[in-house]
N, C-alpha and C positions, 0 to 999 in steps of 0.2 A: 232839682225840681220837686216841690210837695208831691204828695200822693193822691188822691182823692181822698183816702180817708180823713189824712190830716185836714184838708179843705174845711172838709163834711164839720171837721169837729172846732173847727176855728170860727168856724159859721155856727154852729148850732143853735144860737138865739135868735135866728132870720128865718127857720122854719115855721112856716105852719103846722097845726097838729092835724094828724093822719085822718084821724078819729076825735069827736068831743071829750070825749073820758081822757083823753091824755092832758088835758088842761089841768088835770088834779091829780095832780104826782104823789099826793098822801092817800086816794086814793085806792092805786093800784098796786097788786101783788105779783111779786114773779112766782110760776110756778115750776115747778122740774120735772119733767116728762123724761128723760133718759134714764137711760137703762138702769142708772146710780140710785135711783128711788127706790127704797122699797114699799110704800105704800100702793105706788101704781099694782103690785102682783093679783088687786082684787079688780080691777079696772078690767071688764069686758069689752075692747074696743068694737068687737064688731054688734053691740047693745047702743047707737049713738045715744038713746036717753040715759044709759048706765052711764057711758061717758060724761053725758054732759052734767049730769046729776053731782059725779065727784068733783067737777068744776064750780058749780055751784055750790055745793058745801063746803068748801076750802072760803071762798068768796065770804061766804056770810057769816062764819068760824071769825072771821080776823074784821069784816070789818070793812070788806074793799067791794067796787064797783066793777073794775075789769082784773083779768091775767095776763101776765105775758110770758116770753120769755123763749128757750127754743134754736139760738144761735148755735149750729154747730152740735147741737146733741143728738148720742144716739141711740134712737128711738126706737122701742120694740113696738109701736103702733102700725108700721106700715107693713108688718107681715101679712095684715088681711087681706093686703089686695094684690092682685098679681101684678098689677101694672108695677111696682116695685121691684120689681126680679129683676134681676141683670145678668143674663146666663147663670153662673150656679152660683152668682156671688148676688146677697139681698142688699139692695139699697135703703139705708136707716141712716145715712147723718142728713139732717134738715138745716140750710142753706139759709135758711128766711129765720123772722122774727116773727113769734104768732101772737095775736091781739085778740084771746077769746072774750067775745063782746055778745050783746044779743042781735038776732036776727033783726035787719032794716036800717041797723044803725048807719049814718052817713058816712060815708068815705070822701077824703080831702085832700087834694093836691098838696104835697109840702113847700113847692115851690113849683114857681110856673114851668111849663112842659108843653109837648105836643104828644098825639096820643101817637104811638110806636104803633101797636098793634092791638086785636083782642081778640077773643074766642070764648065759647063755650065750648069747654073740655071735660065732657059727662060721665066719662067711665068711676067706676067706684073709685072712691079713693081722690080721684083727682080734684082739679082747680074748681070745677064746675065754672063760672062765671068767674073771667079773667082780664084784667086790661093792664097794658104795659105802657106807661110813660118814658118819653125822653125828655130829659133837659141838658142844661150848661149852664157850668157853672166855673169860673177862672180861666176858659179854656176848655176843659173839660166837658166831655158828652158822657152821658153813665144815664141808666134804664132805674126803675124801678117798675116791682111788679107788684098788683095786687090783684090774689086767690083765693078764693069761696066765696065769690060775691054773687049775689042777686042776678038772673038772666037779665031783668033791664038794665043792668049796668052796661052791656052789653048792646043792646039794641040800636040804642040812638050814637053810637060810636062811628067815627072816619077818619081814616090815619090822616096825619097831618093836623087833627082838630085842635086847635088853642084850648088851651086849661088853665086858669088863672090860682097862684099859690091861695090857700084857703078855699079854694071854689070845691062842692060839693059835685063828685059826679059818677057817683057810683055808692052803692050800698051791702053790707056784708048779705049774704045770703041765706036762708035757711036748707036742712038738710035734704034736702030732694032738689036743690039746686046748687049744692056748695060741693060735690061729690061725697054726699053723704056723712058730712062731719059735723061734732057742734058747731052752732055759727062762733064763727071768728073771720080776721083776715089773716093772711099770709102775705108779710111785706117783705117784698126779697129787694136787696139793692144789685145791679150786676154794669160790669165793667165792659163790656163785650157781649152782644146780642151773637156770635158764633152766625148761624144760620134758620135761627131758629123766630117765628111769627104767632103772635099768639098765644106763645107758652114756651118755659123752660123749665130746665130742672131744678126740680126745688128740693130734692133728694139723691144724694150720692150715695155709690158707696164707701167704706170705708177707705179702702184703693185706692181713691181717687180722693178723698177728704181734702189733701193740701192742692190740687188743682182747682177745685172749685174755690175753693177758700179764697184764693185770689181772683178769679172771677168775681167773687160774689164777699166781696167785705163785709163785716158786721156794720147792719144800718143803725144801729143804735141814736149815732150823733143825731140822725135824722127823727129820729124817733121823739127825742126828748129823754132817752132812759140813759143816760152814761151820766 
């Protein structure tokens, strides 16, 4: 029996793009946020303009519209916030794929879905404005999530709601609603919703790196970035 991921990637010319910027694959730049960089050591995460500042001059240095990148890296950014803690062990590998975009930018079903859940998760650090799709696809039921979005992404949401692939229905958020980050999204793909509505984790720790990993496949195929 294929995987999902194999699906994902046998399929990957049937998506829709997430975001408009991914239509132009020359474009965009990945960047490296893990620990392995050392440029980030002048990076004050908790400055979000400082932040967002070295994103944008990387951006305009090369050439490119958006960033991405973020699968499985680990990331000294989430020491700011406590909600990262996991008893004495800190949660840094990131689950998802990030798409730092600017704030309002539209958000896009990659394929048709129903909405699973959503929330507004305001503590620092977090999703801020969150909505979780289900679809199927071969058989297969598999979530994706998208995090730092706009509170009206949010507002006019009901589980069960039809979402058509390319339909616009949600927007990245700025930073007093995205839990205080540059705007970007957070696309996570996940295999298993566990018990969780409205939100899941989109950082592990390192402990636990190859459980999640399987839960939560590189969504790249979906992406358009492989």
């Amino acid at each position: 029996m294929r995987s999902l991921v194999e699906i994902l990637q046998q399929n990957n010319k049937s998506f829709s793009p997430v975001i408009p910027q991914l239509k132009s694959s020359l474009r965009l730049m990945h960047i490296n946020f893990g620990n392995d960089n050392p440029e980030l050591e002048t990076v004050n995460y908790d400055n979000v303009a400082q932040f967002a500042l070295f994103i944008d001059t990387k951006l305009k240095e090369h050439h490119k519209i958006i960033a991405y990148g973020g699968y499985l890296e680990d990331r000294e950014m989430y020491r700011r916030s406590k909600i990262f803690k996991a008893g004495t062990e800190q949660r840094s590998i990131h689950l998802g794929v990030d798409l730092w975009a600017p704030e309002n930018t539209p958000v896009m079903a990659p394929l048709d879905a129903v909405v699973h859940s959503f929330a507004i998760n305001p503590a620092h650090g977090d999703y801020g404005g969150t909505v979780i799709l289900q679809h199927q696809m071969k058989g297969i039921t598999f979530y994706t999530l998208y995090g730092h979005l706009s509170h009206q992404s949010v507002y006019d949401k009901s589980k069960g709601q039809k979402i058509l692939a390319g339909q616009n229905f949600a927007w990245i958020g700025e930073p007093n609603e995205n839990g205080y980050w540059p705007p970007h999204l957070h696309f996570q793909l996940i295999t298993d919703m566990l018990t969780y509505e409205g939100d899941f984790p989109g950082v592990c720790t390192p402990g636990n790196r190859d459980y999640y990993a399987k839960l939560c496949p590189d969504p790249s195929a979906i992406l358009g970035l492989q």
